[in-house]
C-alpha positions as CSV (number, residue, x, y, z in Angstrom):
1,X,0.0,0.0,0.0
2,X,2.8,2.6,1.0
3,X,4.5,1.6,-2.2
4,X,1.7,2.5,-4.4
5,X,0.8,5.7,-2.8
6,X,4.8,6.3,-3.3
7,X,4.5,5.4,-7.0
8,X,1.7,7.2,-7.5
9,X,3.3,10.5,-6.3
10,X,6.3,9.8,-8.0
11,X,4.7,9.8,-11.0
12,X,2.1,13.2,-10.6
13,X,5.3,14.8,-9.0
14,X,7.0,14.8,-12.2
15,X,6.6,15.9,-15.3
16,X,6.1,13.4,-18.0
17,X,8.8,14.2,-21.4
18,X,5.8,15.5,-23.7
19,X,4.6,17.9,-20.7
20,X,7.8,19.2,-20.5
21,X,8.4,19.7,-23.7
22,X,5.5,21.5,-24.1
23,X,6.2,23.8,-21.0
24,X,9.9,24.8,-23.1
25,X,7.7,25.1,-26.4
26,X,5.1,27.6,-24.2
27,X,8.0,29.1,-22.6
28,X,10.0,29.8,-25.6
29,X,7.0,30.9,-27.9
30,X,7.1,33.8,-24.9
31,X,10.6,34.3,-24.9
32,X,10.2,35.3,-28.8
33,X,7.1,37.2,-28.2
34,X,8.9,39.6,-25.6
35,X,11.6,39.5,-28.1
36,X,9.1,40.7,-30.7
37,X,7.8,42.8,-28.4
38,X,11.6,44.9,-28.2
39,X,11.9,45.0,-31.2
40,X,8.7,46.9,-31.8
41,X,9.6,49.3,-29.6
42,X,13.2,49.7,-30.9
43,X,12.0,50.1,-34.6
44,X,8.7,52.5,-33.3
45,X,11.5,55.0,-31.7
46,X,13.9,54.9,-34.4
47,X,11.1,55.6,-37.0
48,X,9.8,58.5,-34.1
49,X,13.2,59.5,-34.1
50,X,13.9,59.9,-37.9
51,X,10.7,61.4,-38.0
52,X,11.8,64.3,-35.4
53,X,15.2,64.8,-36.9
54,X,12.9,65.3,-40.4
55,X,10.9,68.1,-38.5
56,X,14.1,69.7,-37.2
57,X,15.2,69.7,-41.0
58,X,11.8,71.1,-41.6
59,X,12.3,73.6,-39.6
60,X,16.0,74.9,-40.6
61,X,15.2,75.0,-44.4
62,X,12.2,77.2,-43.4
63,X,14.8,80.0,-41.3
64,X,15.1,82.2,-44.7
65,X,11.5,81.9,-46.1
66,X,8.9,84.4,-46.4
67,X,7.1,84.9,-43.2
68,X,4.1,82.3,-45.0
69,X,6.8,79.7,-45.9
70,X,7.8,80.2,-42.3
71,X,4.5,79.8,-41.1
72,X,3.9,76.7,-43.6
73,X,7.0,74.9,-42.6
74,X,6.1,75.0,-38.7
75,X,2.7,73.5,-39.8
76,X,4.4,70.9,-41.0
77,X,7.3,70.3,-38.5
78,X,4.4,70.0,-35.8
79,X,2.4,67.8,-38.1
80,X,5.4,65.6,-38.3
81,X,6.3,65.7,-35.2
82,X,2.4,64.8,-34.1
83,X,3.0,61.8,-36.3
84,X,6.7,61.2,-34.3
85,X,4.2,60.7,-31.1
86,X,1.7,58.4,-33.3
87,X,4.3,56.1,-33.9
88,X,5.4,56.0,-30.6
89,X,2.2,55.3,-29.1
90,X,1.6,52.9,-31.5
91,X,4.5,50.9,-30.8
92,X,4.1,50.7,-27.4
93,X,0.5,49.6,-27.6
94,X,2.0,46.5,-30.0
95,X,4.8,45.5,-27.9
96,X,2.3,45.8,-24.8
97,X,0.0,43.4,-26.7
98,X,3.0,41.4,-27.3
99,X,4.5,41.2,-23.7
100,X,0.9,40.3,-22.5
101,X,0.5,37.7,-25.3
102,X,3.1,36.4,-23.7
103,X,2.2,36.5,-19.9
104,X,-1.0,34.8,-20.7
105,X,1.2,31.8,-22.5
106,X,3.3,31.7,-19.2
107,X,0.2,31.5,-17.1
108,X,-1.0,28.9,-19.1
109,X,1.9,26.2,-18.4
């Protein structure tokens, strides 16, 4: 009797080799999607960043225009700049999505 009761906890103690290898499969389908998730942001503030730089451009170009080029070229360095923010949002709403994507895998194991 005490050796089956020992068995049987032996046996629900462990993990069997194809629940493991699920666990690493969940495991590293999260690893990737936090991965993912960097990346996103990485690429959303380096397009955000370009973006900026193109407003400061914007801007410069604009220093020896007529008061109305002036005026136009601020309208646009703030409309790029606007978009700068866009893409930053964005990109941390997707890798957000991501890194929960993932936390719901992990919780799942």
């Amino acid at each position: 009797m005490i050796a089956a009761a020992t068995y049987g906890f032996l046996f629900t103690a462990c993990d069997s080799p194809q629940e493991e290898a699920r666990e690493e499969a969940v495991e590293h389908k999260a690893d990737m999607l936090e991965k993912e998730a960097k990346n996103v942001r990485k690429d959303a503030e380096a397009a955000a960043d370009a973006n900026e730089k193109a407003a400061d451009n914007i801007r410069k170009q604009a220093e020896n225009a007529s008061e109305a080029g002036k005026e136009d070229a601020e309208a646009r360095a703030d409309a790029t700049e606007d978009n700068a923010d866009a893409i930053r949002k964005e990109g941390e709403r997707k890798a957000d999505a991501l890194e929960d994507e993932a936390d719901v895998d992990r919780e799942a194991k």
